[in-house]
C-alpha positions in Angstrom: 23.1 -32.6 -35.4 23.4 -28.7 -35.3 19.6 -28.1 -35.7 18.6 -25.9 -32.6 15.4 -24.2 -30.8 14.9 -21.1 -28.7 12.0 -19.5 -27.1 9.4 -17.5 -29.3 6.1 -15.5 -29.0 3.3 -15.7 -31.1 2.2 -11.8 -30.6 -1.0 -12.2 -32.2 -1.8 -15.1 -29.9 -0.4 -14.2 -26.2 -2.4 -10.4 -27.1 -5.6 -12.4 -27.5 -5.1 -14.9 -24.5 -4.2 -11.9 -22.3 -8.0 -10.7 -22.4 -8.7 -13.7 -20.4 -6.3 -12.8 -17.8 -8.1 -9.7 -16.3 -9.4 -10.6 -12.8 -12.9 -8.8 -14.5 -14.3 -6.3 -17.3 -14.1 -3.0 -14.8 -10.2 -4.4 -13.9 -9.6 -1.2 -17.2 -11.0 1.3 -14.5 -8.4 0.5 -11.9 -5.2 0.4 -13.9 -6.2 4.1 -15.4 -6.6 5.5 -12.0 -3.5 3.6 -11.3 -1.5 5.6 -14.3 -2.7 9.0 -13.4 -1.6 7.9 -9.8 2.2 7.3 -11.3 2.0 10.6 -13.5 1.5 12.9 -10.4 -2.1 13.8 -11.4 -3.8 15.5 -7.8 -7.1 14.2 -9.3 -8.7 11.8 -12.3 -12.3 12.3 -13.4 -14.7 9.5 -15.2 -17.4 10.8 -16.9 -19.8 8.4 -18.5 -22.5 8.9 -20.6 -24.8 5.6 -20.6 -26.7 6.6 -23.9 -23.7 7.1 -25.9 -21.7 4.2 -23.9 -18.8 6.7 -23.6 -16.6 6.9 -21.0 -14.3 10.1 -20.4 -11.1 9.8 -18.3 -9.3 12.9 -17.4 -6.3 13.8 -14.8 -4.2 16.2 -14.3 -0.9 14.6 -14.3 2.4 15.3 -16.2 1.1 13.9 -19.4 2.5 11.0 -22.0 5.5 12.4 -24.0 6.0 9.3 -26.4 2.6 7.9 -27.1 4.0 5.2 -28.3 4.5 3.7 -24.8 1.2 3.5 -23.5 0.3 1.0 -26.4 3.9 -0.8 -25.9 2.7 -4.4 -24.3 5.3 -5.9 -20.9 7.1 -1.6 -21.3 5.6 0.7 -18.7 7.2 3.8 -19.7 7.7 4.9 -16.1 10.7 6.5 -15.0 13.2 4.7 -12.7 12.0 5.8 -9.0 8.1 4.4 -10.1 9.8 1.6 -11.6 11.6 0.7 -8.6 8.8 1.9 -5.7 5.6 0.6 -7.5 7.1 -2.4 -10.6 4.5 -1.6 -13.3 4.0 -4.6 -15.5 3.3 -2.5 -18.9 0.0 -4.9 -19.4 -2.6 -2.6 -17.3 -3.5 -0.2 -20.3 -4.3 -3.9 -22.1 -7.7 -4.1 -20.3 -8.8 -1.0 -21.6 -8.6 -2.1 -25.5 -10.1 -5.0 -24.3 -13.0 -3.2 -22.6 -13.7 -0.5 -25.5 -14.5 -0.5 -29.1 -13.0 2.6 -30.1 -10.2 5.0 -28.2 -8.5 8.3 -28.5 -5.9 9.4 -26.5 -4.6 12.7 -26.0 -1.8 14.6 -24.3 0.7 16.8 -24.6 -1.2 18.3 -27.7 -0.2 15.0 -29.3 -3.9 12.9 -30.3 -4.0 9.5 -31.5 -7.7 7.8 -32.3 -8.2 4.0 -33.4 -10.7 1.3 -33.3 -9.8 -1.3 -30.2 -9.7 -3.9 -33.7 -6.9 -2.3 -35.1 -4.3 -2.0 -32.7 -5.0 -5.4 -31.0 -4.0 -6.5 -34.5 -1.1 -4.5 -35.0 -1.9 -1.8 -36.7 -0.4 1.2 -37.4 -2.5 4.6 -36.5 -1.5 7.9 -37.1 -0.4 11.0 -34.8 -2.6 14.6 -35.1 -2.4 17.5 -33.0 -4.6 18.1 -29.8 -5.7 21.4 -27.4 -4.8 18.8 -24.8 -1.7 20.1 -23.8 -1.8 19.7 -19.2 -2.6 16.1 -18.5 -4.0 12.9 -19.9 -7.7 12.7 -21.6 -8.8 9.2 -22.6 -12.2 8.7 -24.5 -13.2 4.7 -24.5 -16.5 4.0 -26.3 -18.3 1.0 -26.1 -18.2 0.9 -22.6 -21.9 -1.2 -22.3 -20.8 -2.1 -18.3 -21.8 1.3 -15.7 -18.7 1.9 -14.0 -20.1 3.8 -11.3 -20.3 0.6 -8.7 -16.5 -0.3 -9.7 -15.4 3.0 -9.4 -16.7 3.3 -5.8 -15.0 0.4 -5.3 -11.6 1.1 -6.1 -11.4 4.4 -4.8 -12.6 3.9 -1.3 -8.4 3.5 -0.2 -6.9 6.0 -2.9 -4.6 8.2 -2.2 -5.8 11.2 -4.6 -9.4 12.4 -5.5 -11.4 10.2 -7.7 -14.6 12.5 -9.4 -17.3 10.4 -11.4 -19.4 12.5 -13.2 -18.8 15.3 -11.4 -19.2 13.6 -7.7 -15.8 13.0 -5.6 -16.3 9.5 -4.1 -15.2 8.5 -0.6 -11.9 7.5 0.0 -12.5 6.5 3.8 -9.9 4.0 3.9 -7.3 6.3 2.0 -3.5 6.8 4.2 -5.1 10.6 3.5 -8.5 9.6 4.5 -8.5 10.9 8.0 -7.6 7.5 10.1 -4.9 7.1 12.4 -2.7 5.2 10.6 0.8 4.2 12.1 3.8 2.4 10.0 5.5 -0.3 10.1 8.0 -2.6 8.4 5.1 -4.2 6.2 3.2 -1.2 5.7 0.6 1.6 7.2 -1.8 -0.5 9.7 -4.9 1.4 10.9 -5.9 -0.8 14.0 -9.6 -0.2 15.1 -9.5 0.2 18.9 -6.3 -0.2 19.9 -6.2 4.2 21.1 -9.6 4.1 22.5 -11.0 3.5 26.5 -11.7 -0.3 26.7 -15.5 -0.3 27.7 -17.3 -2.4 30.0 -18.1 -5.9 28.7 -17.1 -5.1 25.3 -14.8 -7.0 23.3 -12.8 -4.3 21.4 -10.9 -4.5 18.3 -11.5 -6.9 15.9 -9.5 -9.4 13.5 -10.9 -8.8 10.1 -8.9 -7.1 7.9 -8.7 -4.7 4.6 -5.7 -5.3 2.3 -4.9 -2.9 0.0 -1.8 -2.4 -2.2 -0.8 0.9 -4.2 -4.4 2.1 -2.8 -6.2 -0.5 -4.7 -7.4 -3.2 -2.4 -6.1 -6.8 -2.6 -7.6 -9.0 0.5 -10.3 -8.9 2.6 -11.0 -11.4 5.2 -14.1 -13.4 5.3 -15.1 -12.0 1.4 -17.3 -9.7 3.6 -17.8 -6.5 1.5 -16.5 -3.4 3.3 -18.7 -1.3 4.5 -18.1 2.9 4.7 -17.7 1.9 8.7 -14.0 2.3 9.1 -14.9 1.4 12.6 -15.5 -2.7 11.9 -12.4 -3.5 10.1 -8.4 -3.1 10.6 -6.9 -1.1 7.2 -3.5 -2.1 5.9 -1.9 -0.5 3.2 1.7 -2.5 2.5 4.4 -1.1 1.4 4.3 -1.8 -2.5 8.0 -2.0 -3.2 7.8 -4.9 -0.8 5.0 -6.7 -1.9 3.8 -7.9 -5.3 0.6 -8.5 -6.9 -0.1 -11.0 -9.1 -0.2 -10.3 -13.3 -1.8 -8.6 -14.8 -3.8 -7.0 -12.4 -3.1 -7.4 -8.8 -6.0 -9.2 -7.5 -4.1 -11.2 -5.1 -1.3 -11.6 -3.3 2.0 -12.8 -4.6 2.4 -15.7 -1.4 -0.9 -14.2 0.2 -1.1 -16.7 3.1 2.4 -15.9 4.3 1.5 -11.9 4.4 -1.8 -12.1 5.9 -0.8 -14.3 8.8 2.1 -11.8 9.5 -0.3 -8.8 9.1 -2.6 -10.8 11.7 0.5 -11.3 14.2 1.6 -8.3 13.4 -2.1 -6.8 14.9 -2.5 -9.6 17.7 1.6 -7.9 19.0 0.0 -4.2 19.1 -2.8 -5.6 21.5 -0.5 -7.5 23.4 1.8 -4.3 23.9 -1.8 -2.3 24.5 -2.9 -5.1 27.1 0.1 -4.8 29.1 0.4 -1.5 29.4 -3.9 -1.2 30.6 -2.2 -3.5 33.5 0.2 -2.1 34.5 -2.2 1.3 34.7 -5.5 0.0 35.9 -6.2 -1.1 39.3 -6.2 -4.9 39.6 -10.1 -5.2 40.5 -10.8 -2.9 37.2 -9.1 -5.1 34.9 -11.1 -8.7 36.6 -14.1 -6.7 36.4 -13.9 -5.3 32.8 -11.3 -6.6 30.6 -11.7 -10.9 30.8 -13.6 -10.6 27.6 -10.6 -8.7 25.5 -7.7 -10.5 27.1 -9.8 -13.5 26.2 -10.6 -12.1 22.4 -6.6 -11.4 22.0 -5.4 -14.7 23.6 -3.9 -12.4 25.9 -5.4 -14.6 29.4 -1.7 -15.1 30.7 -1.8 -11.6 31.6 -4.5 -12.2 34.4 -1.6 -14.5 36.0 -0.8 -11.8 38.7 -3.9 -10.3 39.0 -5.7 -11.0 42.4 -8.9 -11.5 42.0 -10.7 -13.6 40.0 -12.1 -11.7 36.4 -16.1 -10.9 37.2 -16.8 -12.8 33.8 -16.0 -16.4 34.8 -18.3 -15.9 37.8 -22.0 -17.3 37.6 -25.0 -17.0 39.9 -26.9 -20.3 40.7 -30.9 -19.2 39.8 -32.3 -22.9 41.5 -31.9 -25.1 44.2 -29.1 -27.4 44.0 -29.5 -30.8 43.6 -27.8 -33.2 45.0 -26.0 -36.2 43.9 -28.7 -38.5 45.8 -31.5 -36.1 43.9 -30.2 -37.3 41.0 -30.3 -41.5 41.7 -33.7 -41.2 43.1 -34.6 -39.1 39.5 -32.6 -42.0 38.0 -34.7 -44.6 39.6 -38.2 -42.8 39.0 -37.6 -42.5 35.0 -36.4 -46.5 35.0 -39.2 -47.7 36.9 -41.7 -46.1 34.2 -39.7 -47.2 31.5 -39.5 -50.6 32.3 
């Protein structure tokens, strides 16, 4: 027989199944901060208008050259060094079709406007001039979902100024943000506590964590949302041309369980090195009297070995009488007796 088979797409097809992909219907609002990121834009705007479902996305980037690469499907267009610091799929701009009914596009004084319809079925749309010449402005309508909540969302660990409707959101967890971040092999690691006065009694530090990845965050422990305390939480952002996100969108971590327990050792190390050094600086009776609970917190105990005294915490104070072994048989004897 010399009959043979190779591999083959149905386009059609794998464009419609890719809608179910997304992680969710705001994942669109992520990706487009996420390409004004890559263009060197200082800023992006959203500007929604909830009567005319519009949604207006603005930056201030270097702008598309070849149009045609935005709406190329697995191509991102990106030069080499984004290519090889950040590996963009070329799927991302997918959620926003998916998300709009109609879009136009325009940059570089270059315009082109389609219904969502047409292009996911391969249509052809024409080029047209624009006064867009600095930058990127993208117009989806349709856009039934208020992004507001979403956007807050994914800019709270950005690393440039996200505007909606005219508002720049927080970015408290941003490497820019104002924290004291400090780097490492996996990443930038914000670690709450480990600079500040251990205080009496108080367990300081804590083990849950923030994830994020190209500023857009991946894992949180516990599913607890994050609150604007940076205080409660330690902030990683890893290094993205070491880690990977899963397609299309990066929700999760490409072997996540691996990561986050090196992230967590990586944490429990800094407060061993912090724990040592408090000992070897603190008198002896200050560290029993104050620090049981945080050695205890960081599995750090073994570093009470040499201490000589005896940590004020494991101490109690008896607040009744004794009683005494022969207390307890006549009790023992009294409660059978009635019983029986």
């Amino acid at each position: 027989m010399n009959a043979q088979v190779q591999l083959k797409i149905n386009e059609q097809n794998l464009i419609k199944h890719l809608k179910l992909a997304f992680a969710s219907s705001t994942t669109y609002l992520s990706e487009l901060m996420q390409n004004a990121r890559r263009a060197g834009a200082s800023r992006v705007s959203f500007d929604y208008d909830l009567d005319a479902a519009k949604l207006v996305i603005s930056d201030d980037g270097c702008g598309i050259t070849n149009l045609q690469t935005i709406l190329t499907v697995a191509e991102s267009g990106w030069d080499q060094d984004v290519v090889d610091a950040e590996h963009p799929y070329g799927i991302g701009f997918l959620s926003a079709l998916f998300a709009a009914s109609h879009v136009c596009i325009e940059s570089k004084g270059q315009c082109i406007e389609f219904d969502t319809e047409t292009i996911l079925n391969f249509g052809t749309v024409p080029i047209r001039k624009s006064d867009i010449v600095m930058g990127t402005k993208l117009t989806l309508s349709g856009i039934l979902e208020h992004p507001g909540d979403a956007l807050k969302r994914f800019a709270k660990g950005y690393p440039i100024d996200i505007h909606f409707n005219g508002q720049s959101l927080p970015r408290f967890h941003a490497l820019n943000g104002g924290l004291n971040f400090q780097t490492a092999d996996m990443g930038d690691f914000f670690i709450y506590g480990i600079d500040s006065p251990i205080k009496k009694g108080l367990i300081e530090g804590t083990k849950d964590i923030v994830v994020y990845l190209q500023g857009i965050e991946i894992y949180a422990s516990g599913c607890v949302p994050v609150r604007n305390d940076t205080k409660v939480r330690n902030i990683i952002h890893l290094d993205p041309r070491k880690y990977y996100g899963n397609l299309p969108d990066r929700t999760s971590l490409i072997n996540e369980e691996e990561i986050i327990d090196e992230i967590r050792h990586y944490i429990k190390d800094q407060w061993s090195n912090r724990l040592k050094a408090d000992v070897s600086i603190y008198p002896a009776d200050v560290i029993a009297a104050h620090y049981y609970s945080i050695f205890a917190y960081w599995d750090q105990l073994a570093l009470l070995n040499d201490i000589p005294f005896i940590p004020t915490e494991m101490l109690g104070v008896y607040d009744i009488y004794p009683i005494l072994p022969q207390d307890w048989e006549d009790t023992y004897s009294m409660v059978k007796n009635v019983v029986m």
